[in-house]
Each structure stands twice: as structure tokens, then as C-alpha cells.
C-alpha positions in Angstrom: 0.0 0.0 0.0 2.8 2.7 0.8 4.7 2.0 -2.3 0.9 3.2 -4.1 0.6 6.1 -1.8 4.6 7.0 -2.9 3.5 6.5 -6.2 0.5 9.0 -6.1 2.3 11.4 -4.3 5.0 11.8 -6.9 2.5 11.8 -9.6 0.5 14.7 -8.2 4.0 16.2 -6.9 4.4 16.4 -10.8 1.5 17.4 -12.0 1.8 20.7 -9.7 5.6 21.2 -10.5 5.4 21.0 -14.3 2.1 20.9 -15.5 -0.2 23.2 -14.0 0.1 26.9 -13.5 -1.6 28.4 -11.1 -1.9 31.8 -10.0 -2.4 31.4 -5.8 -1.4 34.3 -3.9 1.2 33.5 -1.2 1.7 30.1 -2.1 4.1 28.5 -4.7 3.0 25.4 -6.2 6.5 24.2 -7.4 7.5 24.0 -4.1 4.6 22.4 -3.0 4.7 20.1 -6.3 8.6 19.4 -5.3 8.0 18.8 -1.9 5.1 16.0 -2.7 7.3 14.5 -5.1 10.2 14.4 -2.7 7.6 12.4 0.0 6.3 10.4 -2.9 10.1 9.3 -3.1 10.6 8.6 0.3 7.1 6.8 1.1 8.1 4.6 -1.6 11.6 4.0 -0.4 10.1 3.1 2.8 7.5 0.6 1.2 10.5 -1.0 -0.4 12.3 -1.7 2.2 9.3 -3.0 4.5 8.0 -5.3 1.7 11.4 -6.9 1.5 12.4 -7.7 5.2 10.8 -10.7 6.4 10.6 -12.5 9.7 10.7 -15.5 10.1 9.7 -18.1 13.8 11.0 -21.6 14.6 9.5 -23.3 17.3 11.0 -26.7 18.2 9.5 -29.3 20.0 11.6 -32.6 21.1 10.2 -35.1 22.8 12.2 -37.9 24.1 10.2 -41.3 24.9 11.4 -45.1 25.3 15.4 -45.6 24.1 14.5 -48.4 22.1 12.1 -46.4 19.9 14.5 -43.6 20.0 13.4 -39.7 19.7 10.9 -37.6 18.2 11.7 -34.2 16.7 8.8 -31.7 15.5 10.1 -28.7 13.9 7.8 -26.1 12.4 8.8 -23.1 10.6 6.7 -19.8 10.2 7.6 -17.4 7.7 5.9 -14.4 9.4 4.8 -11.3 6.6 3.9 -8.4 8.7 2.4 -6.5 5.8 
């Protein structure tokens, strides 16, 4: 969702900068165009580098019994996506 959002910021970030000119007194809309597109960059950045880090949870469970029938060894792995 973020790397959207970075997306869409950039985008209208643009549009202000370069496309549009409008005439509003005491505020510039380049700035305000370069300044979205600069979060746009950032929130995707950000999305990036969440998207790609991954946890991951072993949980081992070892369960000894009789000698003769030897031991039993559950192991279950989780790869945990938080988003």
C-alpha cells in the first residue's frame, strides 16, 4: 500500500511542478509540487524496504520417549509477513 501512496504522491507532486500553473497568492506550487514529489520518493523507499524484510519463527518441540524407539523431533517453521 505505501509504495501506491509513494506512487501517487510523486505523480501529483508532478503534476503541480510542471504541468499546472496556477496563480495562488502567497503560495508556490512548485515548491509544494517538489515537496510532494520528494515524500512520494521517500514513502516509496520506505515501502520497499518493509516489503522486503521478512521475519521469520522456529518453534522446536523434542520429545524424548522409550530408548529403544529412539526420539521424536517436531520442527515447524513460520515465515511471518507483517504486511
Amino acid at each position: 500500500m505505501s509504495i501506491g501512496t509513494g506512487v501517487v504522491l510523486f505523480v501529483i507532486g508532478a503534476i503541480l511542478a510542471f504541468g499546472l500553473e496556477l496563480d495562488i497568492p502567497a503560495v508556490n506550487d512548485d515548491f509544494i509540487g517538489y515537496l510532494l514529489m520528494g515524500a512520494g520518493v521517500v514513502v516509496f523507499i520506505v515501502g520497499i524496504v518493509l516489503m522486503t524484510r521478512r521475519r521469520s519463527a522456529v518453534t522446536s518441540t523434542r520429545t524424548v520417549g522409550d530408548p529403544a524407539a529412539g526420539q521424536q523431533v517436531t520442527e515447524r517453521r513460520t515465515d511471518v509477513d507483517p504486511y
